[in-house]
Backbone bond lengths (Angstrom), bond angles and torsions (degrees), N, CA, C in turn:
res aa  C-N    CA-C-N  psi(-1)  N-CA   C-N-CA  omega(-1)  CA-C   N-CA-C  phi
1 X - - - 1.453 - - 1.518 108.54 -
2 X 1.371 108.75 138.54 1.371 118.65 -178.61 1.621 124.75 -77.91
3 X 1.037 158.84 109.73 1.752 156.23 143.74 1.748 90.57 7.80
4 X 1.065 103.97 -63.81 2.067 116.64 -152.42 1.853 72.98 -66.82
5 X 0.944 144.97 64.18 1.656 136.91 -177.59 1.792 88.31 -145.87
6 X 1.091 99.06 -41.18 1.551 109.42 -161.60 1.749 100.04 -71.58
7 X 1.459 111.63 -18.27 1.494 97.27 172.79 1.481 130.72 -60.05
8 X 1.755 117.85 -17.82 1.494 110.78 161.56 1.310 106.64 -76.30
9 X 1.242 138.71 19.18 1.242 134.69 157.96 1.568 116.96 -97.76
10 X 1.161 128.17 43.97 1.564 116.31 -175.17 1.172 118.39 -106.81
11 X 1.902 106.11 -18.45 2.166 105.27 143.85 1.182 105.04 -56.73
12 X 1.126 160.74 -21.79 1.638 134.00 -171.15 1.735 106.35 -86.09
13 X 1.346 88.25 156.78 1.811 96.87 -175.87 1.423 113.26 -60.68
14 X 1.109 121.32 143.83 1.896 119.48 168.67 1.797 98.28 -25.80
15 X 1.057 96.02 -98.59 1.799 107.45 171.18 1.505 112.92 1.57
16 X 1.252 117.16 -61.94 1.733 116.93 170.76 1.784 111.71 -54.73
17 X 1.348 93.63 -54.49 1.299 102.26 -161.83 1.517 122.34 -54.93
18 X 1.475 92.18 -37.41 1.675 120.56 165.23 1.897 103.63 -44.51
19 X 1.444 100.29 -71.32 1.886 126.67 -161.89 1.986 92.49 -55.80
20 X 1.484 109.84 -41.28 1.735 106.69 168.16 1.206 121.40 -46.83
21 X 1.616 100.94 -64.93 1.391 112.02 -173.99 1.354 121.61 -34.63
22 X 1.782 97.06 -48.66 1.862 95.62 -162.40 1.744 89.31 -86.89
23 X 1.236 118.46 -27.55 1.623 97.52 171.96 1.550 130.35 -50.43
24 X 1.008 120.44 -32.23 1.452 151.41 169.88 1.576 109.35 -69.53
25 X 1.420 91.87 -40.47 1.948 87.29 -172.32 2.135 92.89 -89.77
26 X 1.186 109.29 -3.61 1.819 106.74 172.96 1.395 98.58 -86.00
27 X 1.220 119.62 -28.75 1.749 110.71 -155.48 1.452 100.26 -87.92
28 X 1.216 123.16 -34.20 1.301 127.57 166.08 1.439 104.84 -55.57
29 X 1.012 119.32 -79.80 1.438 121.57 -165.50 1.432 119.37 -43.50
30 X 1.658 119.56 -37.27 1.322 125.78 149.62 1.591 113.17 -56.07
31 X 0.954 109.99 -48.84 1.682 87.29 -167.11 1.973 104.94 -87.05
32 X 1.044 126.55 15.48 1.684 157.54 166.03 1.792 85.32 -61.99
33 X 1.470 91.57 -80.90 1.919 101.17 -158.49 1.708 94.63 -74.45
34 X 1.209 143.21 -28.22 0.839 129.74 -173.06 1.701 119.24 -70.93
35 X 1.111 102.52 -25.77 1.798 123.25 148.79 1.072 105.63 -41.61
36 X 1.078 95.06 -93.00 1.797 113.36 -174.13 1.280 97.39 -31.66
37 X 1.362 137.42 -79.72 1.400 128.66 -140.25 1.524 104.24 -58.86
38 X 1.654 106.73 -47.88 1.768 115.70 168.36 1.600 106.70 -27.80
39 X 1.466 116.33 -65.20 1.165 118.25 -157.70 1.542 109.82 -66.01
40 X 1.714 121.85 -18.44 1.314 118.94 -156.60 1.874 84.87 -89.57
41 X 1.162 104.81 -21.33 1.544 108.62 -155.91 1.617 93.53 -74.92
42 X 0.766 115.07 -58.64 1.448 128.92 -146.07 1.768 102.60 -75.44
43 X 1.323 107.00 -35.63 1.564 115.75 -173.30 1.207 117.34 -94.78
44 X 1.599 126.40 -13.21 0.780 140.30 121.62 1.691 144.52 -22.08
45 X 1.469 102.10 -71.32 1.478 132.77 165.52 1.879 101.84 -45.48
46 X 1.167 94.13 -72.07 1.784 114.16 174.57 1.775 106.44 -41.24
47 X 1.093 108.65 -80.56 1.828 115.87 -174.99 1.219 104.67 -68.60
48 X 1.341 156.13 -68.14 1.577 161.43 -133.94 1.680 108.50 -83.83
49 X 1.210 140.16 88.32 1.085 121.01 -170.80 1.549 105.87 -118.56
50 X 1.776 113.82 -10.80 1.308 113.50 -175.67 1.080 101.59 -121.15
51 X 1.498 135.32 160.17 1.931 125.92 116.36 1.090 122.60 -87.75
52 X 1.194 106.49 76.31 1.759 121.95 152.07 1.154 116.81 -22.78
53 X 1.761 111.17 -75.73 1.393 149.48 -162.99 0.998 131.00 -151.01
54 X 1.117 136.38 143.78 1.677 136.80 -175.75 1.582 107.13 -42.06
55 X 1.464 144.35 -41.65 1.374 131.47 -164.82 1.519 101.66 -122.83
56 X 1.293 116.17 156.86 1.644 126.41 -167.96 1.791 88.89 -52.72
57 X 1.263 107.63 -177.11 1.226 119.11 164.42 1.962 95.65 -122.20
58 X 1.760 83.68 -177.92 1.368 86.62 -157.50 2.019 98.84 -67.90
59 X 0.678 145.21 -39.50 1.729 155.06 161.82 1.311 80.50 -40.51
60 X 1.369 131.77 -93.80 1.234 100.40 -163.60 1.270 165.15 -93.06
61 X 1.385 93.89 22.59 1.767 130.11 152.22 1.435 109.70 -69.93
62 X 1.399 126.23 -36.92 1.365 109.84 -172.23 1.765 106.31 -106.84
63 X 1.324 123.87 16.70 1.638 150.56 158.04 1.443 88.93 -68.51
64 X 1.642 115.27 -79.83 1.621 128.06 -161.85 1.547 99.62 -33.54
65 X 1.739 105.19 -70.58 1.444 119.40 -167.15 1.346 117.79 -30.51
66 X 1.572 102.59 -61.43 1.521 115.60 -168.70 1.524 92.30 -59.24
67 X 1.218 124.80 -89.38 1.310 126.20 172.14 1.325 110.95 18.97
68 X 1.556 104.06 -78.89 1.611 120.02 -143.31 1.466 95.07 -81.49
69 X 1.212 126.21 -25.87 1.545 123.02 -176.10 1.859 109.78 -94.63
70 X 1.205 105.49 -6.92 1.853 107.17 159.01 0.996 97.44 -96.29
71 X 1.415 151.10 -37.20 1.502 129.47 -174.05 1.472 93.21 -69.31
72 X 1.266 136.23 -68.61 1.830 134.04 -165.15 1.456 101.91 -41.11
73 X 1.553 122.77 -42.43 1.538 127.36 -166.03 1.567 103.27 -60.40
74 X 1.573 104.97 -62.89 1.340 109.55 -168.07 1.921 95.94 -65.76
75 X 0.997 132.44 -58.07 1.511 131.91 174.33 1.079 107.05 -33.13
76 X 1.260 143.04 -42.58 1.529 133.39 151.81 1.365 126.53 -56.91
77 X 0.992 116.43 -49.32 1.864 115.91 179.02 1.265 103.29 -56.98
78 X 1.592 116.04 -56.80 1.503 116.80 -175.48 1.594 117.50 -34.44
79 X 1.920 93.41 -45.02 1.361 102.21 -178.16 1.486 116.48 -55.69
80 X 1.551 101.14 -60.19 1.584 123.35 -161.65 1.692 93.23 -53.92
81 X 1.173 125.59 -25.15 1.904 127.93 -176.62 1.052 118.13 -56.27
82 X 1.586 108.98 -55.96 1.434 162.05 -168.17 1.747 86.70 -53.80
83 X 1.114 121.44 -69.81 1.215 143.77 -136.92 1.705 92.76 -71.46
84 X 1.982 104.09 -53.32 1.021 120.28 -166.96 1.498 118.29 -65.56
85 X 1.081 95.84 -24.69 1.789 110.47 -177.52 1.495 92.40 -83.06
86 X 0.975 124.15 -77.96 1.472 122.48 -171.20 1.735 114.35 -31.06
87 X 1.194 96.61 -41.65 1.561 97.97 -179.57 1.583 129.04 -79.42
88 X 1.251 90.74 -24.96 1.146 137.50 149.22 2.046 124.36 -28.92
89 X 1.743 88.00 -58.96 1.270 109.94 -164.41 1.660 95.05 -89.13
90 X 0.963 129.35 -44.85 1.349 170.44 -78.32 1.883 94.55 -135.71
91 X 1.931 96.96 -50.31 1.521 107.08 176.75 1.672 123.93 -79.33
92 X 1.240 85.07 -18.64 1.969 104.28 -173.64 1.302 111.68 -76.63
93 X 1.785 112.67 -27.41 1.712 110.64 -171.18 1.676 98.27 -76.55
């Protein structure tokens, strides 16, 4: 969710507007690590199948990579979609 969101909020008192903001700036930040943790889980799960040794090997350092940079890719498009529809929706009202 965007800040520039909070402009149909400009009847509410400073005080609200303030108590939104940082609600908005938590929900992001939760759903931030909640990414992340997805992504550690999953690419992980996928590449890691032994303990060999304390550090990936080279296979599965370059498993992680690929991984972790198609999950961010598609996590962006999803977004950039997201965005498009909304704006989308956004022109019709």
């Amino acid at each position: 969710m965007d800040k520039s969101m909070l402009g149909d909020l400009d009847s509410l008192p400073e005080e609200d507007k303030v108590r939104m903001s940082a609600m908005i700036d938590q929900l992001q930040i939760r759903d931030s690590l909640r990414m992340y943790n997805s992504l550690v889980e999953r690419c992980f799960s996928d590449c890691v199948d032994t303990f060999r040794r304390k550090s990936l090997d080279k296979q599965e350092e370059t498993c992680v990579r690929r991984c972790a940079e198609k999950f961010l890719k598609h996590s962006m498009r999803v977004g950039m979609r997201f965005a498009e529809l909304n704006q989308g929706a956004a022109t019709q009202d």
